[in-house]
PALOBA-593449 format. One record per residue (C-alpha): x, y, z; chain; residue in three letters; residue number from 1. Coordinates in Angstrom, 2 decimals, padded with zeros to 5 digits. Example, Ala and Ser with C-alpha at 12.3 -4.5 7.8 and 13.67 -1.06 7.14 Angstrom:
# residues 2
@xx = 012.30 yy = -004.50 zz = 007.80 c = A r = ALA k = 1
@xx = 013.67 yy = -001.06 zz = 007.14 c = A r = SER k = 2
# end
This chain:
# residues 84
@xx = 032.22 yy = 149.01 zz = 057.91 c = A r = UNK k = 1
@xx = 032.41 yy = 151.65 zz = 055.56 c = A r = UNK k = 2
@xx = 032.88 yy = 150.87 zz = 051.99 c = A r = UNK k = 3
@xx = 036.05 yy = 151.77 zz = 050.04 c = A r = UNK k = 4
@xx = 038.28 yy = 153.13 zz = 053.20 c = A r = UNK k = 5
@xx = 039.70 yy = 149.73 zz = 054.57 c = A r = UNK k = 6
@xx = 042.83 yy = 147.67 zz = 052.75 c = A r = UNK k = 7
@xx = 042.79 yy = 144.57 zz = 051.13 c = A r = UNK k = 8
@xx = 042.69 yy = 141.84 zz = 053.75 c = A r = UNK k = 9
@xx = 044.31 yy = 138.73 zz = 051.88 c = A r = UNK k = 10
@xx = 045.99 yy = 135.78 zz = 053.07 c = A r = UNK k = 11
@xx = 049.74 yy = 135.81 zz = 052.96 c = A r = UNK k = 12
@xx = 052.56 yy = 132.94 zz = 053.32 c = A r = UNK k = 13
@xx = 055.21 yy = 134.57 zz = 055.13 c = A r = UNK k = 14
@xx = 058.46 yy = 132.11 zz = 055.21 c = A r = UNK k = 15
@xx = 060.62 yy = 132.00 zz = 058.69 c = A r = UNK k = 16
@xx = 063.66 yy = 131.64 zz = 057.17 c = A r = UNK k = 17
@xx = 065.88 yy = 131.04 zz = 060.27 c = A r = UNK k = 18
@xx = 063.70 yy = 128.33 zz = 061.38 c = A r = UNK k = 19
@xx = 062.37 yy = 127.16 zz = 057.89 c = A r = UNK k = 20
@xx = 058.37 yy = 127.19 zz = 058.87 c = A r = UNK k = 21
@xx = 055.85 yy = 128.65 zz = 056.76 c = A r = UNK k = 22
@xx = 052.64 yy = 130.46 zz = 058.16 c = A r = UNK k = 23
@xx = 049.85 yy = 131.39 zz = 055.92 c = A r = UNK k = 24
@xx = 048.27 yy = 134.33 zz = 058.00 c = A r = UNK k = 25
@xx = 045.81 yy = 137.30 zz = 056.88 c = A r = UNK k = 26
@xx = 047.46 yy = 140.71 zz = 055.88 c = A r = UNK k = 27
@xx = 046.98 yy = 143.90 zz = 054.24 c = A r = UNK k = 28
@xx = 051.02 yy = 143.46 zz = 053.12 c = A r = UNK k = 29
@xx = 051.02 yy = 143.78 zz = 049.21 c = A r = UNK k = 30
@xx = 054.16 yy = 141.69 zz = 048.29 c = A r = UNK k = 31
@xx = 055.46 yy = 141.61 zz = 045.24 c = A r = UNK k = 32
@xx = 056.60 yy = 138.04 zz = 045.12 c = A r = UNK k = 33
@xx = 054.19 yy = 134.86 zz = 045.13 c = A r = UNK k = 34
@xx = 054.96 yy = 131.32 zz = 045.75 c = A r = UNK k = 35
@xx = 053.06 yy = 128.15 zz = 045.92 c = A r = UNK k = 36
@xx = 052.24 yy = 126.74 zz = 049.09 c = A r = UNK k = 37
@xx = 050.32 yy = 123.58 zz = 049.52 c = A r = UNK k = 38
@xx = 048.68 yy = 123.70 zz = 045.77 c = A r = UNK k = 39
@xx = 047.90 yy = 127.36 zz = 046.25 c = A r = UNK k = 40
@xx = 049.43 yy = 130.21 zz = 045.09 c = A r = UNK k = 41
@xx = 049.85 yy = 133.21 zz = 047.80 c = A r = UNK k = 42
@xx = 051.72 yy = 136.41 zz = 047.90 c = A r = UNK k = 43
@xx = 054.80 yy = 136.17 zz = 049.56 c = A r = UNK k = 44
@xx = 057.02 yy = 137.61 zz = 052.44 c = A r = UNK k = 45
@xx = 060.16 yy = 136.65 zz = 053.71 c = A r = UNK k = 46
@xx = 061.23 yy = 137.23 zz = 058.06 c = A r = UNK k = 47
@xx = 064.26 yy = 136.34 zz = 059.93 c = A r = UNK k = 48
@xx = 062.55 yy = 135.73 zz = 062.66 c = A r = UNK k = 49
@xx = 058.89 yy = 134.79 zz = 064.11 c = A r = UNK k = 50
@xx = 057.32 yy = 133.31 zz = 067.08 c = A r = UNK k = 51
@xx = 059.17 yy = 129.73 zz = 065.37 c = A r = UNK k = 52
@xx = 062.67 yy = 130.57 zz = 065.93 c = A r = UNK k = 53
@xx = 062.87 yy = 133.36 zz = 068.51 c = A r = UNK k = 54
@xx = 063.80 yy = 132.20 zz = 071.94 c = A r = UNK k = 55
@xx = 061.07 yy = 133.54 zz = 074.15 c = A r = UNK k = 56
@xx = 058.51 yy = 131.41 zz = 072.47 c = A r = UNK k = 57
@xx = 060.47 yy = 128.55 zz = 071.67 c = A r = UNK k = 58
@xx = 061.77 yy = 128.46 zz = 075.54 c = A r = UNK k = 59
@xx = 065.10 yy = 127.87 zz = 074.39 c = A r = UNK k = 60
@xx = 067.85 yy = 130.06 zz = 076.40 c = A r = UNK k = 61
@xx = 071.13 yy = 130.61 zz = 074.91 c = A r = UNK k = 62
@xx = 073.92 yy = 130.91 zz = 077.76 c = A r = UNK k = 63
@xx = 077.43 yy = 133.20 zz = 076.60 c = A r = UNK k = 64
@xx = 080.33 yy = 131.23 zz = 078.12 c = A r = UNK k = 65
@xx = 081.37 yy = 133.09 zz = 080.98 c = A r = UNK k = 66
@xx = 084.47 yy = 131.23 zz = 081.55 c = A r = UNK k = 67
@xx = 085.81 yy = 132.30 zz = 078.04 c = A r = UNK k = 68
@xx = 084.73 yy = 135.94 zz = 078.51 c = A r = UNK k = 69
@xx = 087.12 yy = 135.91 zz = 081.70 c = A r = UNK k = 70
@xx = 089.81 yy = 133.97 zz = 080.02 c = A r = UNK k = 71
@xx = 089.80 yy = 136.44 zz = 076.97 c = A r = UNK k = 72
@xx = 089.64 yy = 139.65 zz = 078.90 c = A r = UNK k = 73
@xx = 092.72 yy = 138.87 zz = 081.57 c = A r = UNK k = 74
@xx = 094.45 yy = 137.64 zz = 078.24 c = A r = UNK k = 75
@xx = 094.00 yy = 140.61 zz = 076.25 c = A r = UNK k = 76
@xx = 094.83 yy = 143.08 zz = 079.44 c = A r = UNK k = 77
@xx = 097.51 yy = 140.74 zz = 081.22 c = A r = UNK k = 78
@xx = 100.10 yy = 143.36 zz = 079.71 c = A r = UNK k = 79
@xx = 098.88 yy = 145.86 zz = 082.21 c = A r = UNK k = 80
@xx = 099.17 yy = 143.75 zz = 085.35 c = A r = UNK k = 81
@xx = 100.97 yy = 145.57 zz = 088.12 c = A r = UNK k = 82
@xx = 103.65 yy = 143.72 zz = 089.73 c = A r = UNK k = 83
@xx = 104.31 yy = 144.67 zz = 093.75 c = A r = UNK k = 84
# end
């Protein structure tokens, strides 16, 4: 490697908030916050989502309720219904 081109490579906590997990991964992020994490103090970064909370790698599969889509949609256009 050439000297003095590359960024800082430091480890990170970054904090799953949706899931609560932390993960303590290497990063050339610069945060501005630091917390504590297991008697160590790390630079900081907040997601909404990782690899702990979304559903392709937690396998979990959220299903919309059909049965209420249908209901709401013939109540909300019932007024239109032709009569014969």
């Amino acid at each position: 490697m050439r000297p003095d081109i590359h960024p800082d490579y430091q480890p990170v906590l970054f904090h799953d908030t949706n899931a609560d997990v932390y993960f303590v991964i290497g990063s050339t992020l610069k945060p501005t916050q630091t917390r504590e994490y297991e008697g160590q103090t790390y630079p900081y970064v907040t997601l909404d989502i990782s690899s702990a909370s979304h559903p392709f790698y937690t396998g979990e599969q959220r299903q919309t309720s059909n049965e209420g889509r249908v209901a709401s949609f013939n109540k909300r256009f019932a007024r239109f219904k032709r009569s014969h």
